[in-house]
N, C-alpha and C positions, 0 to 999 in steps of 0.2 A: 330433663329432671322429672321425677314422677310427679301429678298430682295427688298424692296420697296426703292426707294433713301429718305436721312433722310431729316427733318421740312427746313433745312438750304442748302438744294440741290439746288434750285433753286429758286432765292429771282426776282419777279416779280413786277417791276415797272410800272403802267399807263400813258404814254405820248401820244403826237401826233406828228407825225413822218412823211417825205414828202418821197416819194418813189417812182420811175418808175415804174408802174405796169406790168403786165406779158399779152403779147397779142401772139395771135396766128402766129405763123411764119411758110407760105408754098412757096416754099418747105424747107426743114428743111435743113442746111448745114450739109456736109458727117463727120463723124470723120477723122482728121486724123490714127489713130490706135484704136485697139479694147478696148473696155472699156474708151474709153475717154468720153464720155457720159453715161448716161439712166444706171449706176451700177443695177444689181440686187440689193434686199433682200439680207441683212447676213443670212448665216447658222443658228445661231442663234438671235434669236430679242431681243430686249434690255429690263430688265426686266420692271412692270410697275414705273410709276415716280410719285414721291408726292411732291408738289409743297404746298409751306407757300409763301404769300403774307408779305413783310417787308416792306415794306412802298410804300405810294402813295403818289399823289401832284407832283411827279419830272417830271413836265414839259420838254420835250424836254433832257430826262434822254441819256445820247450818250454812257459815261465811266464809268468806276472806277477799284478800288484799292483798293486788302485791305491791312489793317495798320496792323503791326507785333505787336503791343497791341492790337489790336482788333481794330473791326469797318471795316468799309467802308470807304473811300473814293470816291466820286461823283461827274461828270461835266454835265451841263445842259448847252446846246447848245446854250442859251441865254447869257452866260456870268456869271452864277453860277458854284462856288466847294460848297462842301458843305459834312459834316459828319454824314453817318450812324450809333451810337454806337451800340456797342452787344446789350445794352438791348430795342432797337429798339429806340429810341429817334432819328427823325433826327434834324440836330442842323441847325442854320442860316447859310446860305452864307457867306467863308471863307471875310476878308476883305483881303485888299490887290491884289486882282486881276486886272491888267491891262486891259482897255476896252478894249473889245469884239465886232465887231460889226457882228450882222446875218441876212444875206440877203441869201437867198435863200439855200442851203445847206451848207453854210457856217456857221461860229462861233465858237464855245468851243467845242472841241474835243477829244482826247485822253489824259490822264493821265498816267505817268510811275514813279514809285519809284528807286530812285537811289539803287545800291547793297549794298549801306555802309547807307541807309536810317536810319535806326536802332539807329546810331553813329552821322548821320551830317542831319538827317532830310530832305534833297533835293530830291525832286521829279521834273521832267517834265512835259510842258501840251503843247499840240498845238492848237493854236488858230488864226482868223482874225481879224486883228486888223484896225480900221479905218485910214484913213489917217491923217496927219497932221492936224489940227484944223476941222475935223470932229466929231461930237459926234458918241460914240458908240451907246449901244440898238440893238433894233431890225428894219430893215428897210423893208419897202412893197418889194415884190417880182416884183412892176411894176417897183422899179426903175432899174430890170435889163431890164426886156422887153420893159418901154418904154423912158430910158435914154441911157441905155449900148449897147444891142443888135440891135437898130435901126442905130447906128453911122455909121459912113462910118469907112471901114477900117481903113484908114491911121487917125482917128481920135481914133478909139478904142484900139488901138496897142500903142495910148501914155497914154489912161486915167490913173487916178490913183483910184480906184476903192478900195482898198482896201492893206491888206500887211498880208500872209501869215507867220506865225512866230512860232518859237519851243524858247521858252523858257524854264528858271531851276531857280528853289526858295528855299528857306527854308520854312517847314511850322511851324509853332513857338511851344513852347513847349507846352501851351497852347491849341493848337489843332483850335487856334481860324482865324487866320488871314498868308497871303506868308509874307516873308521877304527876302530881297536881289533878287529881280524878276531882271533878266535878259535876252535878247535876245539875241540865240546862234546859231540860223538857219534862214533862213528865202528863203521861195519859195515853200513851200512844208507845209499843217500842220492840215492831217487826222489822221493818226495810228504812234506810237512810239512803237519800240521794242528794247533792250537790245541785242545787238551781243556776242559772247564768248567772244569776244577780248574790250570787254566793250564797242566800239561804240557806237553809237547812232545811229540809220536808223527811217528814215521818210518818209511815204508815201504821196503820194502827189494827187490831182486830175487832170484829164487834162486841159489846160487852152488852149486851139484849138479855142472856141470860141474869143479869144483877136486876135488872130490868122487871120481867115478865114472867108468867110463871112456864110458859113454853122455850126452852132452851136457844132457838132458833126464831122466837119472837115472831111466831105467827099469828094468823087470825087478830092481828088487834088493829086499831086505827088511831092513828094518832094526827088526826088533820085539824083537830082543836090545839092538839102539841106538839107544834113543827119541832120546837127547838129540844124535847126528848129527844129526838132522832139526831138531831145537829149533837147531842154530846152523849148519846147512847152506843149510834151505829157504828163500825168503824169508818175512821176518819183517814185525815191526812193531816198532820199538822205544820205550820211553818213559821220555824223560829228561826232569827241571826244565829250566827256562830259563837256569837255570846252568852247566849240564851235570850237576848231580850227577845220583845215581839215588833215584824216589823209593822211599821206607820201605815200601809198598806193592806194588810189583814183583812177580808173582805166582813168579820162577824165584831171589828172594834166597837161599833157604837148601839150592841145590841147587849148588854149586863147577862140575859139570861144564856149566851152562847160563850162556852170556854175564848176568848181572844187569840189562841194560838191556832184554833181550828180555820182552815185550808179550805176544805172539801169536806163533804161527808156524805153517808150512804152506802156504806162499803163492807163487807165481810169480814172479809182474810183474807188482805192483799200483800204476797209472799213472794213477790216479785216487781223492784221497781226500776226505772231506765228513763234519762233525758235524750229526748229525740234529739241527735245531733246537726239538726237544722232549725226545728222550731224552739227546742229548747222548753220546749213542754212535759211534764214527766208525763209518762205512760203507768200502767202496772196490768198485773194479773191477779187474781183472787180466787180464791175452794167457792165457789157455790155449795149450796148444802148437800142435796142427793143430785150431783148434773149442776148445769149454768155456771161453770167457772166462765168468770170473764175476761176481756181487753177490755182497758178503759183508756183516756185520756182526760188525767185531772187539770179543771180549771177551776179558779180562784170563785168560791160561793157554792158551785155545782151539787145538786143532789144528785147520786148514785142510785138511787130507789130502795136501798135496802133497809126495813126488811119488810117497808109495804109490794115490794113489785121484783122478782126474780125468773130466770127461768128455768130454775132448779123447783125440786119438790123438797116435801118434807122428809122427816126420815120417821120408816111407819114403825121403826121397833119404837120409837116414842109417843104414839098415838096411845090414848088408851078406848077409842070409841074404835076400834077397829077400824077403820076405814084406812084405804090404802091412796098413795100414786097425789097424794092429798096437794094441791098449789100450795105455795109458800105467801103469806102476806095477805092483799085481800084478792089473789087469783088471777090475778093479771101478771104478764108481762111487760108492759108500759104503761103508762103514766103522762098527764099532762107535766111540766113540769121535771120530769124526772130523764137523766140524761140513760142515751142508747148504748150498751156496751158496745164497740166496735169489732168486737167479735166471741164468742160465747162457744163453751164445750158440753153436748150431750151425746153418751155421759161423761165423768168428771175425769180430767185428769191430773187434778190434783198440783196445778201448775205454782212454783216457788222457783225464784230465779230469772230474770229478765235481762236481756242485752242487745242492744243494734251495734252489727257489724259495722266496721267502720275501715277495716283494713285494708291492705291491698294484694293478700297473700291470694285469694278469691274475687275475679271482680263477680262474678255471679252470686255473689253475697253479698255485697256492698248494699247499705240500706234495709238489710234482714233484719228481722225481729228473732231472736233464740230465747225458747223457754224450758226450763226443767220439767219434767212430764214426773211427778211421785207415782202414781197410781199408775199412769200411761207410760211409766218406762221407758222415757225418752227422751230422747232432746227435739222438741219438736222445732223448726224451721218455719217461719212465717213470711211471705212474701208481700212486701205492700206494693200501693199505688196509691200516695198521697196517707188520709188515713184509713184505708181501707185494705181489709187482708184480702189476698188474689187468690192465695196458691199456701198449701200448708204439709211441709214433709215433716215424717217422721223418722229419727237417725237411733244409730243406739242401738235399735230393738233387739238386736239379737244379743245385749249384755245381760239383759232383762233385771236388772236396777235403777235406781228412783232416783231420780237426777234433782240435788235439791240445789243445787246453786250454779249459773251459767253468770264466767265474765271473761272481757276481751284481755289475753295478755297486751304487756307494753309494748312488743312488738307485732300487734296487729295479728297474732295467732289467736284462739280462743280456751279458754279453761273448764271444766266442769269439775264439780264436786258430787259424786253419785253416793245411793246409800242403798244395803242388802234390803230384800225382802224381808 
């Protein structure tokens, strides 16, 4: 039998998709330890990969899910779900979804299947939601630059811009339309992952620019105000499947930190995954110009962002001229502040996280797979323990933005790719 990956290996969607792109950073920041960067080649390289095209037209393709009867499930960053079946038919837009509104990197985002899905049908999605008597859609990108980000602080610090939200539905037996839509989170609504202990955690982006008047929240210090940062930077949140909060929350008994917050310190973390041993989630996140990271969140953790990166800033937003400028106050660590586990210069614009876990490859077994937007690729990560060894790069010659990587049910693997 060939080792080639089989017709259903990897199902490649056409979108267009917005993305930091990858610019040259000198001088390059130092690792903190060996192998935090630039991994070799694996020993050995991963055999070739055959990629079947499953469907096209998914506009702004971000997620999916697949259904323990078959199919796909799929969210379009517009404000579409919608269903792939096995025999490739995709169906119309589920009805029943709460508006959406997408403005700039925002909208319809991740989807997650309840564990008892099977029984009660209830899945997850995160999405931004307009404001009160707002209509949803899609809105220009100027009305961040030239309504949000020209305000004066103390003006943009009250708008109401928008409302991050984790909602949980029923999808009906039908397969056609959500039922019972409810919001169960709200502040946070990139990547959902499933904890051992059933949680819910929620990644979230940074919102620095509501903040500061530097979009990217540089040069300031906030060591008088930890907890700006604890509900500014992006987070991780962790709520029951109820919505409540659990009793365990490491920020309950501090009034001035949101209670649902997890972790914080974070970017734009656009790829989440529970290690299937420790059961700890992992993710990846954009650094600004360079420093996407690996993390592994734990309960309290600063992330460093956006006092400590190893990314720069981005100099088209300078207005002193100055170039190659550090992000934060110039450092790359921190007392206090936890070490990405592994970091990209420059950026590949990483959305999409998954450890292998199947047995179609044991030379995969325990891999890290991440969507490369920028890097065009599905990059391959080799660990030992939690530390990356070895880092291939697959794809390359499709030359499209891999924005979402998951295991199918039978231990094969999925990608959702998107056009330049």
């Amino acid at each position: 039998m060939k080792r080639g990956v089989p017709a259903s290996m990897l199902a490649m969607a056409m979108l267009m998709l917005a993305t930091a792109g990858a610019r040259a950073q000198s001088p390059e920041p130092k690792p903190a330890f060996t192998g935090q960067t630039d991994a070799p080649l694996p020993a050995k390289a991963s055999p070739p990969l055959k990629v079947e095209r499953l469907a096209t037209g998914l506009t702004g393709a971000w997620s999916m899910a697949f259904l323990p009867e078959g199919g796909i499930l799929i969210t379009q960053s517009m404000g579409l779900m919608r269903i792939l079946r096995p025999d490739g038919v995709l169906l119309p837009p589920l009805r029943g979804l709460p508006e959406v509104k997408q403005v700039g990197a925002q909208g319809l985002h991740d989807v997650l299947l309840d564990p008892d899905f099977a029984s009660n049908r209830t899945l997850y999605f995160a999405y931004f939601a307009p404001e009160a008597g707002e209509p949803g859609g899609t809105w220009p990108l100027e009305y961040l630059y030239d309504r949000v980000f020209v305000a004066p602080l103390a003006v943009r610090r009250t708008m109401k811009i928008g409302i991050e939200r984790v909602a949980r539905a029923r999808l009906s037996a039908d397969g056609g339309r959500l039922e019972n839509v409810r919001t169960i989170a709200t502040g946070a609504e990139r990547r959902l992952a499933l904890g051992r202990d059933n949680t819910l955690l929620v990644t979230g982006v940074d919102r620095f620019w509501r903040y500061t008047s530097d979009l990217d929240g540089v040069e300031q210090d906030f060591t008088a105000e930890p907890d700006v940062r604890r509900n500014f930077a992006g987070r991780v949140l962790r709520v029951n499947r109820d919505g409540s909060i659990p009793t365990d929350n490491p920020w309950l008994s501090r009034a001035t930190v949101d209670a649902q917050t997890f972790a914080h310190g974070l970017r734009d973390p656009e790829g989440a995954a529970i290690h299937p041993e420790t059961g700890e989630l992992w993710t990846v996140e954009h650094g600004p110009q360079g420093g996407d990271e690996l993390n592994i969140i734990r309960a309290g953790r600063d992330y460093g962002w956006p006092d400590v990166s190893y990314g720069r800033q981005y100099d088209a937003r300078r207005t002193d001229g100055r170039k190659n400028v550090p992000v934060g106050n110039g450092r790359t660590s921190m007392p206090g502040v936890e070490e990405p586990r592994y970091y990209w210069v420059p950026s590949i614009a990483p959305s999409g996280l998954a450890f292998y876990t199947g047995n179609l490859f044991p030379e995969w077994k325990g891999n890290l797979f991440v969507g490369a937007m920028a890097g065009q690729a599905l990059v391959r990560l080799v660990l030992d323990g939690e530390r990356v060894v070895a880092e291939e790069r697959l794809l390359t010659d499709l030359k499209q933005r891999i924005r979402e990587v998951r295991q199918g049910p039978d231990g094969q693997g999925c990608g959702v790719g998107c056009s330049p």
